[in-house]
N, CA, C, O and CB atoms as a CASP TS submission, in Angstrom:
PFRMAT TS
TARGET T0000
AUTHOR 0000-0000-0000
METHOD Language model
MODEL 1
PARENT N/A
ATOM      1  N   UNK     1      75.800  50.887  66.885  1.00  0.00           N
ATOM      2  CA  UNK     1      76.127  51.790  67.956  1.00  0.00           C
ATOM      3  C   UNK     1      75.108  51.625  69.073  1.00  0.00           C
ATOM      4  O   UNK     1      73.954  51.364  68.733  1.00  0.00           O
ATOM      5  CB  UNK     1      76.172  53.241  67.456  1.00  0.00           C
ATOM      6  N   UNK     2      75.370  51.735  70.252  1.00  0.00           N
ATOM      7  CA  UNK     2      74.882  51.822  71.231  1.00  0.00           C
ATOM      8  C   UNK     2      73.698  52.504  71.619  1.00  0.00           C
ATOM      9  O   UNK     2      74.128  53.657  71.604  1.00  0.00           O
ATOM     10  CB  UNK     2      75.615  52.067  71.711  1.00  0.00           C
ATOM     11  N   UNK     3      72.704  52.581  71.900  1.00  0.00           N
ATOM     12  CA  UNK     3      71.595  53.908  72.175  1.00  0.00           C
ATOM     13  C   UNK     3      71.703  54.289  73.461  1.00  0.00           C
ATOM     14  O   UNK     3      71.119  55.337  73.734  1.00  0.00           O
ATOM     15  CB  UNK     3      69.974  53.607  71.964  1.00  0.00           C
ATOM     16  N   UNK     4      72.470  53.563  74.621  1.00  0.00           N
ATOM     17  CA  UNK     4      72.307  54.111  75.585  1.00  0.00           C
ATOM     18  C   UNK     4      72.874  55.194  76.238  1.00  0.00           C
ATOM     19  O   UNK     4      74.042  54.996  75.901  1.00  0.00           O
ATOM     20  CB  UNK     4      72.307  53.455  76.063  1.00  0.00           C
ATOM     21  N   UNK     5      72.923  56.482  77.123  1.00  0.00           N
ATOM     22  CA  UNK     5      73.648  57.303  77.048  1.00  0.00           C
ATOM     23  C   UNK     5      75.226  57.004  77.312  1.00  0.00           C
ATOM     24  O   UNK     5      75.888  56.107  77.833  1.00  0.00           O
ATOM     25  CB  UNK     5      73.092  58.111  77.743  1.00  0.00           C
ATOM     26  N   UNK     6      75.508  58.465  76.554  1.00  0.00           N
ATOM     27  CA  UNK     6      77.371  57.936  76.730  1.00  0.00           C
ATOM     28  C   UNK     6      77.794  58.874  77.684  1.00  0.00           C
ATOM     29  O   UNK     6      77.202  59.932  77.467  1.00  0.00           O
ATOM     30  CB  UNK     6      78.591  58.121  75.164  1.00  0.00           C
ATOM     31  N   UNK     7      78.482  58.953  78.554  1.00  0.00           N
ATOM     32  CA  UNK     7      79.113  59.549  79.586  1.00  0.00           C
ATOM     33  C   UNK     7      80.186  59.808  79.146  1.00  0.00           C
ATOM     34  O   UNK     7      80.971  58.919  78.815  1.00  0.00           O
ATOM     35  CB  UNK     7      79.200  58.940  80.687  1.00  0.00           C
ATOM     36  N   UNK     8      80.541  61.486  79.014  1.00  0.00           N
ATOM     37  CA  UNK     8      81.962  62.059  78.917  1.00  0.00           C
ATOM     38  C   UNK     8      82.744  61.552  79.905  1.00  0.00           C
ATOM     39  O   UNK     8      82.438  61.273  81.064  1.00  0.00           O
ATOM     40  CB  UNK     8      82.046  63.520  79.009  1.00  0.00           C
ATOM     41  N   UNK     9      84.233  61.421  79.090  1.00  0.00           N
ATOM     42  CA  UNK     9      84.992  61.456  79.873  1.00  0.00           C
ATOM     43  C   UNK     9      86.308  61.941  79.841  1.00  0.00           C
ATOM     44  O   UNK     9      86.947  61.879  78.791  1.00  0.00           O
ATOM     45  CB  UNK     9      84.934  60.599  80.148  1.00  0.00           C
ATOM     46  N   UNK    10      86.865  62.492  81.022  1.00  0.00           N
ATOM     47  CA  UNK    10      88.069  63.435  81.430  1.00  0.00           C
ATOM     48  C   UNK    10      89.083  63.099  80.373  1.00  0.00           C
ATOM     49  O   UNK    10      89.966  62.242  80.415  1.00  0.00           O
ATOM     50  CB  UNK    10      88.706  63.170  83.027  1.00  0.00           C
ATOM     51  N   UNK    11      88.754  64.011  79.340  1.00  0.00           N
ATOM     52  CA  UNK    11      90.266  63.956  78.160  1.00  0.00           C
ATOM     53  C   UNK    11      91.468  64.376  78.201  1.00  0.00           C
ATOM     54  O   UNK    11      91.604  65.437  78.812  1.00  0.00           O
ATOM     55  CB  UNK    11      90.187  64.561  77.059  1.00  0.00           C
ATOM     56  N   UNK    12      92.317  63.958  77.803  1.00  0.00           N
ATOM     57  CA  UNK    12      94.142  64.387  78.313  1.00  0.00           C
ATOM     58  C   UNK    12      94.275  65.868  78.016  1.00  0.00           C
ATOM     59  O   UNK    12      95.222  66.461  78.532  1.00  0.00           O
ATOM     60  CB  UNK    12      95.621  63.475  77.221  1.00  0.00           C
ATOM     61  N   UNK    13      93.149  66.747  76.984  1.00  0.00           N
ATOM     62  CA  UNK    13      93.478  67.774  77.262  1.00  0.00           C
ATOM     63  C   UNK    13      92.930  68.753  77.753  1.00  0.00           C
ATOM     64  O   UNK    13      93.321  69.902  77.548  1.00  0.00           O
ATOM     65  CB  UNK    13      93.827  68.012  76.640  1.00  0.00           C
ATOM     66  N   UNK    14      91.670  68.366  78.674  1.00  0.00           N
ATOM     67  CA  UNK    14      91.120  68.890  79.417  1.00  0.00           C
ATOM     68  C   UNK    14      91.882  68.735  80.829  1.00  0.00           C
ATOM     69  O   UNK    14      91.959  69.645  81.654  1.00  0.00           O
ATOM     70  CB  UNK    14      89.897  68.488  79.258  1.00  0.00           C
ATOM     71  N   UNK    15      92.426  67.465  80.982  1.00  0.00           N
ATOM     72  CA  UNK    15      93.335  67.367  82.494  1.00  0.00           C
ATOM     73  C   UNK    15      94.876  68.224  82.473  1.00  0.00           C
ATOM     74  O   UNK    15      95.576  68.237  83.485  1.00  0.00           O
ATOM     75  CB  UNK    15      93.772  65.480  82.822  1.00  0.00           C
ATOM     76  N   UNK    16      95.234  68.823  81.386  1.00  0.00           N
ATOM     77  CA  UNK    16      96.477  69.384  80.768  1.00  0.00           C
ATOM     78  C   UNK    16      96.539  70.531  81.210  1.00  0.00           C
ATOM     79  O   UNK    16      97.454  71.105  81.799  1.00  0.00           O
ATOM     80  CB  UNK    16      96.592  69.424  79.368  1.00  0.00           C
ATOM     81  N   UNK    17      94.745  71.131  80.678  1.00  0.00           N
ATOM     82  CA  UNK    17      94.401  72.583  81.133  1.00  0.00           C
ATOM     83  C   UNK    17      94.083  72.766  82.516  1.00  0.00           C
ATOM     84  O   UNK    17      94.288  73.835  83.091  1.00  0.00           O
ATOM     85  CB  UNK    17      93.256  73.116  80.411  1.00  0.00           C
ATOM     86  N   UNK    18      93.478  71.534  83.194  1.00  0.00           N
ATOM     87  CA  UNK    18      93.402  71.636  84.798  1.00  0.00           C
ATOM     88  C   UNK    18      94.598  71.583  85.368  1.00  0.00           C
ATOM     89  O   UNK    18      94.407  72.016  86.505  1.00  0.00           O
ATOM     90  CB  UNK    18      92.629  70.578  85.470  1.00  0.00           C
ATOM     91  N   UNK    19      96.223  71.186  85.200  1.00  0.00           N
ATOM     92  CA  UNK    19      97.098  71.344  85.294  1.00  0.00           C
ATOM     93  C   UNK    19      97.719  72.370  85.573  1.00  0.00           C
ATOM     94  O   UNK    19      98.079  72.828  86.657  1.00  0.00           O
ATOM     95  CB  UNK    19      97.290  70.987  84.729  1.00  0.00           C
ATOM     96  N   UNK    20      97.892  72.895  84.028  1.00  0.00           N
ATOM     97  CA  UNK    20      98.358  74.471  83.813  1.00  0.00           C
ATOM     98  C   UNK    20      97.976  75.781  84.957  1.00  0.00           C
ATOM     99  O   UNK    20      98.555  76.736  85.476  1.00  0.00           O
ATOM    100  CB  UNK    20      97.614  74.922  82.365  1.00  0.00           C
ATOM    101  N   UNK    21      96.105  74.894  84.968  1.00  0.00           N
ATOM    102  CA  UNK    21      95.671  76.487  85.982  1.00  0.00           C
ATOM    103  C   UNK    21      96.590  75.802  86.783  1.00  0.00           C
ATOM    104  O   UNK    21      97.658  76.354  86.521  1.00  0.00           O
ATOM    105  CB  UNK    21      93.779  77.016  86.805  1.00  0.00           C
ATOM    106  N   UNK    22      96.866  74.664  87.848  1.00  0.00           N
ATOM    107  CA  UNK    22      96.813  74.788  89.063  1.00  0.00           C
ATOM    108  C   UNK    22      98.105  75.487  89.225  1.00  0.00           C
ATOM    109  O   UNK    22      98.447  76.172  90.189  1.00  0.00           O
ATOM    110  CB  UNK    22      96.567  73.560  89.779  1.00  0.00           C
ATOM    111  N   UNK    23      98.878  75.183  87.991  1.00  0.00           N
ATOM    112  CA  UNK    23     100.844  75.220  87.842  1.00  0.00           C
ATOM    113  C   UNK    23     100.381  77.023  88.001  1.00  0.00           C
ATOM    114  O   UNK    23     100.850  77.316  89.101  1.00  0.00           O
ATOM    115  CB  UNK    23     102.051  74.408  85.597  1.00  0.00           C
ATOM    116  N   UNK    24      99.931  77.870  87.618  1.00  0.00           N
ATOM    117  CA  UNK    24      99.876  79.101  87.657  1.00  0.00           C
ATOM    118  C   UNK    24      98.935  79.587  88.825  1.00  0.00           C
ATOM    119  O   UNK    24      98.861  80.772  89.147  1.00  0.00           O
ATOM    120  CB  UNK    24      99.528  79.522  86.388  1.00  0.00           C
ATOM    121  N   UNK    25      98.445  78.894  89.242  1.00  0.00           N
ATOM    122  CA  UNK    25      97.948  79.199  90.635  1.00  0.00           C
ATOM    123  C   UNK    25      98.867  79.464  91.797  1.00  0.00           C
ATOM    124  O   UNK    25      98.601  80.329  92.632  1.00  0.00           O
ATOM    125  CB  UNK    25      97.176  78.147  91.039  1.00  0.00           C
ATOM    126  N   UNK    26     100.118  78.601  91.856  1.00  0.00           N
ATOM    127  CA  UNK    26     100.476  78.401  92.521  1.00  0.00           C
ATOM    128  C   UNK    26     101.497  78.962  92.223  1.00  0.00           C
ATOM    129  O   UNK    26     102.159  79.234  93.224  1.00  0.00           O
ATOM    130  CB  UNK    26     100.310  77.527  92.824  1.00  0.00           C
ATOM    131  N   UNK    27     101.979  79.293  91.226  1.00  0.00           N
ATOM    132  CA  UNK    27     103.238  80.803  90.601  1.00  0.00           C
ATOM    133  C   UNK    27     102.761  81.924  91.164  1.00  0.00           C
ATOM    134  O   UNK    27     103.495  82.793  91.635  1.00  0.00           O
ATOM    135  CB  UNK    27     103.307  81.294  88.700  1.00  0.00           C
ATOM    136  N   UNK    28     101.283  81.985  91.150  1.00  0.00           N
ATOM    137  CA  UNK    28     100.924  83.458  91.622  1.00  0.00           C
ATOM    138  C   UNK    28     101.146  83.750  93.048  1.00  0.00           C
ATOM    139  O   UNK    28     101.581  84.782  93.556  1.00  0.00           O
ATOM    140  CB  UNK    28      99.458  83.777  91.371  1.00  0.00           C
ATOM    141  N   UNK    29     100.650  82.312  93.768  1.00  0.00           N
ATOM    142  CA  UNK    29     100.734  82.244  95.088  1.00  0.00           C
ATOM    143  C   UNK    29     102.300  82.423  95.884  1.00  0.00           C
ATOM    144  O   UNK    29     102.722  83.179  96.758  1.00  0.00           O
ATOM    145  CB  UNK    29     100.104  80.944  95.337  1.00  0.00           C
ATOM    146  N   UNK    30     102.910  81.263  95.050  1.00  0.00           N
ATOM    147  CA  UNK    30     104.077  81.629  95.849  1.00  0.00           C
ATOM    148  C   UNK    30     104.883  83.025  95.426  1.00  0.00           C
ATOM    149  O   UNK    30     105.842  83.564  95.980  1.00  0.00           O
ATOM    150  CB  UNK    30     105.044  80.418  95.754  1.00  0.00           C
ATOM    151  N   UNK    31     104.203  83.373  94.345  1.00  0.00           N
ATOM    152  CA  UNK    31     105.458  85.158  94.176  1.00  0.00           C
ATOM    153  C   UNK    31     104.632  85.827  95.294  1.00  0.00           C
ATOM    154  O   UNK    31     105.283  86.771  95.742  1.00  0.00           O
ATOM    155  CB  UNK    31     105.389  86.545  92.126  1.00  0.00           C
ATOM    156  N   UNK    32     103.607  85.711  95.826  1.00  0.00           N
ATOM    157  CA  UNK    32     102.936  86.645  96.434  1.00  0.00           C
ATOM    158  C   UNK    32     103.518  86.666  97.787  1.00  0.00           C
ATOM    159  O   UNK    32     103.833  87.643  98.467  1.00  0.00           O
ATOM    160  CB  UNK    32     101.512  86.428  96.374  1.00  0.00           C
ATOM    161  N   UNK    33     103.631  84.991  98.139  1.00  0.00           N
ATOM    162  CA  UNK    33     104.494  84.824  99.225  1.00  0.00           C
ATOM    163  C   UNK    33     105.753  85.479  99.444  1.00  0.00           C
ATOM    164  O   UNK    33     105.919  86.201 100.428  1.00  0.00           O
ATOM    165  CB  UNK    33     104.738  83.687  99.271  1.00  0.00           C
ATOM    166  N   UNK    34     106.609  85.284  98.632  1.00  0.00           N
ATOM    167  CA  UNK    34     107.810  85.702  98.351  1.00  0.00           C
ATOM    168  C   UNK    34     108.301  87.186  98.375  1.00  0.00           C
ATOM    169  O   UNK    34     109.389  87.612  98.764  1.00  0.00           O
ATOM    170  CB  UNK    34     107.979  85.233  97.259  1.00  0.00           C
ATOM    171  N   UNK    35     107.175  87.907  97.835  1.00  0.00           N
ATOM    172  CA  UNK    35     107.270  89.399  98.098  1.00  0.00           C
ATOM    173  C   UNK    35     106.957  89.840  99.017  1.00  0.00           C
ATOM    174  O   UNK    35     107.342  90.933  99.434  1.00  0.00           O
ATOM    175  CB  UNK    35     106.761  90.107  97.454  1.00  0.00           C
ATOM    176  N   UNK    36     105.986  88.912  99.696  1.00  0.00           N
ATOM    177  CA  UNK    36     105.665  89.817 101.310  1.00  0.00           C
ATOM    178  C   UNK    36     106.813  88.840 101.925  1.00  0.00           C
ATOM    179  O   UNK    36     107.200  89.452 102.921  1.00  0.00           O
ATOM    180  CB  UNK    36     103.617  89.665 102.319  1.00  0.00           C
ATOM    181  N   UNK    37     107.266  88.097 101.866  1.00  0.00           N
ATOM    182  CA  UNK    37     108.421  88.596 102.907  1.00  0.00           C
ATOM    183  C   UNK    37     109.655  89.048 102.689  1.00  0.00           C
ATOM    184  O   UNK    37     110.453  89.325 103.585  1.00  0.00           O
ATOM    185  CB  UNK    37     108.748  87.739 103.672  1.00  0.00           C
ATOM    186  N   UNK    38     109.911  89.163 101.217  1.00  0.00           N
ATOM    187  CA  UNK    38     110.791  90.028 101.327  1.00  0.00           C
ATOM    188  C   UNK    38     110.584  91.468 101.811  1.00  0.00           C
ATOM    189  O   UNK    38     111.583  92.009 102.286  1.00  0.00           O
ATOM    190  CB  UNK    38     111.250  90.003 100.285  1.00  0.00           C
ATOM    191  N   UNK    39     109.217  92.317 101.758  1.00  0.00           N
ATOM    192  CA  UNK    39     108.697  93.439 102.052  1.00  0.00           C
ATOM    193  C   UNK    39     108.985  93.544 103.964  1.00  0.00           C
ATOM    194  O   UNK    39     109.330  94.453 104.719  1.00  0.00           O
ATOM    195  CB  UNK    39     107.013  93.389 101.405  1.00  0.00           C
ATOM    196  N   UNK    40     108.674  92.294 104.118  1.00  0.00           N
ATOM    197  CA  UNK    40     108.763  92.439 105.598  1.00  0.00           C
ATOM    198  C   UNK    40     110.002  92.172 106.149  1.00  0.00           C
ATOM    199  O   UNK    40     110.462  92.433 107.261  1.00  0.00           O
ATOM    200  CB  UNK    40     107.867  91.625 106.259  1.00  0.00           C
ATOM    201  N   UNK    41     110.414  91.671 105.291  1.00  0.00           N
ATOM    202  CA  UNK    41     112.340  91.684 105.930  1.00  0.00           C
ATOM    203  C   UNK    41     113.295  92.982 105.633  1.00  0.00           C
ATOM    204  O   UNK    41     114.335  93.208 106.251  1.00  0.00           O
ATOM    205  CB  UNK    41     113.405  90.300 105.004  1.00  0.00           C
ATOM    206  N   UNK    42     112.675  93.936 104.403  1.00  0.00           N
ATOM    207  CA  UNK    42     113.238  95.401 104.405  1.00  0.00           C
ATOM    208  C   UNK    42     112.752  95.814 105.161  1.00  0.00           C
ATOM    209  O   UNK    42     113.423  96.778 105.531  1.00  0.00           O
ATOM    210  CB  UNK    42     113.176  96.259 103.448  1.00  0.00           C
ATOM    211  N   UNK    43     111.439  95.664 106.039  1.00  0.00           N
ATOM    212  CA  UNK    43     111.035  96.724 106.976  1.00  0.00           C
ATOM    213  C   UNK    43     111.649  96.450 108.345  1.00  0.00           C
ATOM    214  O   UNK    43     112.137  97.353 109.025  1.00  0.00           O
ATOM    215  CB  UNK    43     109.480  96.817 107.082  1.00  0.00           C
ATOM    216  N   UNK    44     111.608  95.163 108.729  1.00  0.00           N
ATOM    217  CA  UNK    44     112.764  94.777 109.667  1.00  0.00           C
ATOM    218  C   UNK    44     114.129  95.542 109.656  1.00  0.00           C
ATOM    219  O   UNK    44     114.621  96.114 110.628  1.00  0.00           O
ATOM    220  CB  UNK    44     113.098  93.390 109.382  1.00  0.00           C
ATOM    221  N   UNK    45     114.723  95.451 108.253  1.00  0.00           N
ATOM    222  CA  UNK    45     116.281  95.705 108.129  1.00  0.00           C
ATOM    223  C   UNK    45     116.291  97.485 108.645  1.00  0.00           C
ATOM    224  O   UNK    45     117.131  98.008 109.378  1.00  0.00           O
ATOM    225  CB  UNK    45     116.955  95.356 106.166  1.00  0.00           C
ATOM    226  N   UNK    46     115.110  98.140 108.011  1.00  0.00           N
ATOM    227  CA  UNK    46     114.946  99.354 108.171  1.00  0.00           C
ATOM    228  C   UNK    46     114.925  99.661 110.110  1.00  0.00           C
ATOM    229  O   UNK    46     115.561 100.275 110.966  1.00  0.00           O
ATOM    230  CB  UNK    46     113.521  99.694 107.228  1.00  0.00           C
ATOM    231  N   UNK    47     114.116  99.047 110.017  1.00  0.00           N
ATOM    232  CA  UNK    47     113.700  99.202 112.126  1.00  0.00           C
ATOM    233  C   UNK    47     115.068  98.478 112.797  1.00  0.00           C
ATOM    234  O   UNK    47     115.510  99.097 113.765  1.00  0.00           O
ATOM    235  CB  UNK    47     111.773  97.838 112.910  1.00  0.00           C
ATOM    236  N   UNK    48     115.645  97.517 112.500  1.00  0.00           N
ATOM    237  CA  UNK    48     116.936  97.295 112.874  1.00  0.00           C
ATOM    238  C   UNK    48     118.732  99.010 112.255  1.00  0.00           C
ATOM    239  O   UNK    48     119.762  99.330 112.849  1.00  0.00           O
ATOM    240  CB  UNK    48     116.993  95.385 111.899  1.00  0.00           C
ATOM    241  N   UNK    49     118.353  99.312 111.434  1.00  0.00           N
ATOM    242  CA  UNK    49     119.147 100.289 111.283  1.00  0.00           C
ATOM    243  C   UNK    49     118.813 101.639 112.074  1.00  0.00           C
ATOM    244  O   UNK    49     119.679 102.381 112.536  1.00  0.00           O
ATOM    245  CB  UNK    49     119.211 100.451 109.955  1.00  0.00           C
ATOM    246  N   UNK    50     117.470 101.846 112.161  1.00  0.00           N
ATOM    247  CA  UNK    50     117.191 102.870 112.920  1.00  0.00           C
ATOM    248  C   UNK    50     117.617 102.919 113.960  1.00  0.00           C
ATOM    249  O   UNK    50     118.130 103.964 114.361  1.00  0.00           O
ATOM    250  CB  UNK    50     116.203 103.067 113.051  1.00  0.00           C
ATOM    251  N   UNK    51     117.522 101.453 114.977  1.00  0.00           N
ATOM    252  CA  UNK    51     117.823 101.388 116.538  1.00  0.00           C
ATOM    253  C   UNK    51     119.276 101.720 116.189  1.00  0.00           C
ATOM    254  O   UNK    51     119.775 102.710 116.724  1.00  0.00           O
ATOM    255  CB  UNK    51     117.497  99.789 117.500  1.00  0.00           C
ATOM    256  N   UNK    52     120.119 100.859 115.202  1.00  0.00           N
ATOM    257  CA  UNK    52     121.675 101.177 115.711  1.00  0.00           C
ATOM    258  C   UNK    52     122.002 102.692 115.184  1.00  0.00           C
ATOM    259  O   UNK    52     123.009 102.967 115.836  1.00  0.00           O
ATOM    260  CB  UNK    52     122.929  99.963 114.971  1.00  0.00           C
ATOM    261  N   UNK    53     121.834 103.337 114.718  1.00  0.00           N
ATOM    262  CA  UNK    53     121.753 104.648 114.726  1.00  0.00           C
ATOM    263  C   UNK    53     121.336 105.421 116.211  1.00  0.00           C
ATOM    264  O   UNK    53     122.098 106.155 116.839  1.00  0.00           O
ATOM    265  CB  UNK    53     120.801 104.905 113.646  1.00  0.00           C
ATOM    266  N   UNK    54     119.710 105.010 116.667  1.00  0.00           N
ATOM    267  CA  UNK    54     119.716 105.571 117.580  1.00  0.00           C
ATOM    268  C   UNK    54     120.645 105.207 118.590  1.00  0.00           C
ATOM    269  O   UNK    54     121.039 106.317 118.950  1.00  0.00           O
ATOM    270  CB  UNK    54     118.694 105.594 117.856  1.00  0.00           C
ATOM    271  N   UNK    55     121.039 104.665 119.038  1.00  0.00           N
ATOM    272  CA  UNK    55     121.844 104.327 119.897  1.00  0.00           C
ATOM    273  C   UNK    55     123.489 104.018 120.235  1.00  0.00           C
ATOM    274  O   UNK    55     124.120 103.685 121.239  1.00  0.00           O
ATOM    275  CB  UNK    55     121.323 103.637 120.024  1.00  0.00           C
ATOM    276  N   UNK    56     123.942 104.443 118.245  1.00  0.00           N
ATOM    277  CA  UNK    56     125.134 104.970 118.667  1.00  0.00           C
ATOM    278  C   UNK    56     125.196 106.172 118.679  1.00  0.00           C
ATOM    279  O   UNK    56     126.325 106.663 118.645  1.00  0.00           O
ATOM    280  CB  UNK    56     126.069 104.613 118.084  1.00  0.00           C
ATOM    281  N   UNK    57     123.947 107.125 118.736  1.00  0.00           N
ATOM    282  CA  UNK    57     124.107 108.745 119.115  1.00  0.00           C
ATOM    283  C   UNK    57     125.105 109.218 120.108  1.00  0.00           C
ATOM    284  O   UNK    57     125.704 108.467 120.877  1.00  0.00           O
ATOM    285  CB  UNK    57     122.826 109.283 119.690  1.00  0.00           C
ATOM    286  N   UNK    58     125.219 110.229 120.060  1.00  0.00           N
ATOM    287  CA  UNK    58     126.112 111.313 121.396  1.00  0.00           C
ATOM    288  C   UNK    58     125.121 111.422 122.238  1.00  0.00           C
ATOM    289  O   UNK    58     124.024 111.867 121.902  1.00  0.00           O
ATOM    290  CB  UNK    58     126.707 113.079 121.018  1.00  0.00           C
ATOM    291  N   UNK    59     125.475 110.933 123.697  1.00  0.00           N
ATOM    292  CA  UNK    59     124.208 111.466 124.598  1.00  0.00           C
ATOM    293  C   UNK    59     124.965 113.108 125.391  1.00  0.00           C
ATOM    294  O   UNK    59     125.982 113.429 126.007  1.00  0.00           O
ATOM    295  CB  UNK    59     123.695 109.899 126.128  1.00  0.00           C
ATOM    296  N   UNK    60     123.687 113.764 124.869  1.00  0.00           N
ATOM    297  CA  UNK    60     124.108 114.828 125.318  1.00  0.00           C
ATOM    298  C   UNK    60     123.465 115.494 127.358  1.00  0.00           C
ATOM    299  O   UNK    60     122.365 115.344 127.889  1.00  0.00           O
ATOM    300  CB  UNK    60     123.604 115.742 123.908  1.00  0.00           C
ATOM    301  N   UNK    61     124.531 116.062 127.818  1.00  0.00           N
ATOM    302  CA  UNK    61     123.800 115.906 129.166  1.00  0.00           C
ATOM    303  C   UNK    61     123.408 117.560 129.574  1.00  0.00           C
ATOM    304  O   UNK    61     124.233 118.426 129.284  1.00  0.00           O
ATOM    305  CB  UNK    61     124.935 115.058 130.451  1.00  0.00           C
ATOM    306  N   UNK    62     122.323 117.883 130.147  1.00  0.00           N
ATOM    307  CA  UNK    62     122.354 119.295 130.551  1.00  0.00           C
ATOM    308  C   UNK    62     122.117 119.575 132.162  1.00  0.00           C
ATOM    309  O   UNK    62     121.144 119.551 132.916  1.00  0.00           O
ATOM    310  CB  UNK    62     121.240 120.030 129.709  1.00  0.00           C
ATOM    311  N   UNK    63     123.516 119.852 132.284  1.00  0.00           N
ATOM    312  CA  UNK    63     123.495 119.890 133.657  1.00  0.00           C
ATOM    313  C   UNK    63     125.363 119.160 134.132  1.00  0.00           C
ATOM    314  O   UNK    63     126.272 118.770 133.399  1.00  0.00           O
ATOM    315  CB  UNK    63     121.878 118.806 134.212  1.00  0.00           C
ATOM    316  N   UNK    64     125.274 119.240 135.384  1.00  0.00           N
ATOM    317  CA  UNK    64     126.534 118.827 135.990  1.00  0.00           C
ATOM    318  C   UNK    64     126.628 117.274 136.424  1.00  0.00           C
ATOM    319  O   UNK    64     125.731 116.996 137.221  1.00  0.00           O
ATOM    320  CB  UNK    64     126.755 119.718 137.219  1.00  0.00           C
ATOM    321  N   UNK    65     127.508 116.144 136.100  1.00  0.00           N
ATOM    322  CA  UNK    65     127.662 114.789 136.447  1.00  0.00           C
ATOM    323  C   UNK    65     127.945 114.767 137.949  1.00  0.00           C
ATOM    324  O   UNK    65     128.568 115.816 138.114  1.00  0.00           O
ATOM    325  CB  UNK    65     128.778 114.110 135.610  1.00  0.00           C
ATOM    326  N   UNK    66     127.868 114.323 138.825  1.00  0.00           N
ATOM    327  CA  UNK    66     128.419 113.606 139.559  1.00  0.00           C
ATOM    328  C   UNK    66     128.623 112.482 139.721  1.00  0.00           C
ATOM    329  O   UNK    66     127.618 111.814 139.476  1.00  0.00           O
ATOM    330  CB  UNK    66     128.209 113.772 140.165  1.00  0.00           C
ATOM    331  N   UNK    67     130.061 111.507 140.244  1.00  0.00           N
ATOM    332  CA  UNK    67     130.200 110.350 140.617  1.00  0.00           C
ATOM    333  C   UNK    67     130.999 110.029 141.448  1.00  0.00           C
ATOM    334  O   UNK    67     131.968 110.774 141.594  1.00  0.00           O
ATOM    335  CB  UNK    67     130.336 109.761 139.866  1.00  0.00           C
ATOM    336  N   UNK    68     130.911 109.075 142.109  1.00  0.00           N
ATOM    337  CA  UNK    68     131.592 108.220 143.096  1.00  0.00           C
ATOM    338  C   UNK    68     131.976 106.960 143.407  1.00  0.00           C
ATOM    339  O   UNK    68     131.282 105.958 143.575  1.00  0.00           O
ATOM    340  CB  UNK    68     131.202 108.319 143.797  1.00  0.00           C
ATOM    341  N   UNK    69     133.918 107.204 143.505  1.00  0.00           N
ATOM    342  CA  UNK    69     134.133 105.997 143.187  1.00  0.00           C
ATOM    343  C   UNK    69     134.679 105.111 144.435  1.00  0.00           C
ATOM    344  O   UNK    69     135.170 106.060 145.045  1.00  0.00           O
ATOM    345  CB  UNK    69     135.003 106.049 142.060  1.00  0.00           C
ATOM    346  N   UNK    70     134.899 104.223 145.093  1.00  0.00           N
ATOM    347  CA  UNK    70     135.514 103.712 145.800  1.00  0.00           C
ATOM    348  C   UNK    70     136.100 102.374 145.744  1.00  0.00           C
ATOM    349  O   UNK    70     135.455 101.368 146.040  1.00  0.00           O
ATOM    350  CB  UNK    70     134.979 103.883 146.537  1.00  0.00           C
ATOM    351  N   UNK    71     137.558 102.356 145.290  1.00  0.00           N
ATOM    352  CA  UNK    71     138.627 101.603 144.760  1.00  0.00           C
ATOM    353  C   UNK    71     138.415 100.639 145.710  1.00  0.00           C
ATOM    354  O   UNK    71     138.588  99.610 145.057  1.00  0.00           O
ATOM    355  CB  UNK    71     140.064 102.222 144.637  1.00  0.00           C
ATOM    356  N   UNK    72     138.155 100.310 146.820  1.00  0.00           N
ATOM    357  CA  UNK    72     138.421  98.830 147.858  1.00  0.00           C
ATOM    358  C   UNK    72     137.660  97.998 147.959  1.00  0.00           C
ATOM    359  O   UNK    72     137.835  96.984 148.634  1.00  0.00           O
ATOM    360  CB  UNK    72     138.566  98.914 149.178  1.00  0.00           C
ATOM    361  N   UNK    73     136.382  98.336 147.121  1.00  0.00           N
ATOM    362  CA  UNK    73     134.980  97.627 146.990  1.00  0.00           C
ATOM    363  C   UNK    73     134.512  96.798 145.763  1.00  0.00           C
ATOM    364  O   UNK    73     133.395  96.282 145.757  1.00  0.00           O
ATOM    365  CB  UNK    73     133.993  98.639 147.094  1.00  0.00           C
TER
END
């Protein structure tokens, strides 16, 4: 046998487990993604329903209209 030092080296199941983290790194990451925008697309949907609500209201008026029309113009 050799006496000189031996240098570890990167075993298939040490690169398996560097794998795995990255595979779950990146599960975590993208659900995280995924929920903020779905979070931000209900809050959209929400601020989009509000306006059409507001604005198919009854406008109510207090006070008397006037208008004027002239048909030849």
């Amino acid at each position: 046998m050799d006496n000189r030092k031996r240098e570890n080296a990167f075993s298939g199941l040490e690169a398996a487990i560097v794998m795995i983290a990255f595979v779950v790194a990146a599960a975590v990451f993208g659900y995280s993604m995924i929920s903020t925008g779905m979070f931000a697309t209900q809050k959209v949907q929400e601020v989009t329903y509000a306006g059409i609500k507001q604005n198919a209201s009854v406008a109510i008026t207090d006070g008397l209209i006037r208008g004027h029309y002239n048909e030849g113009q």
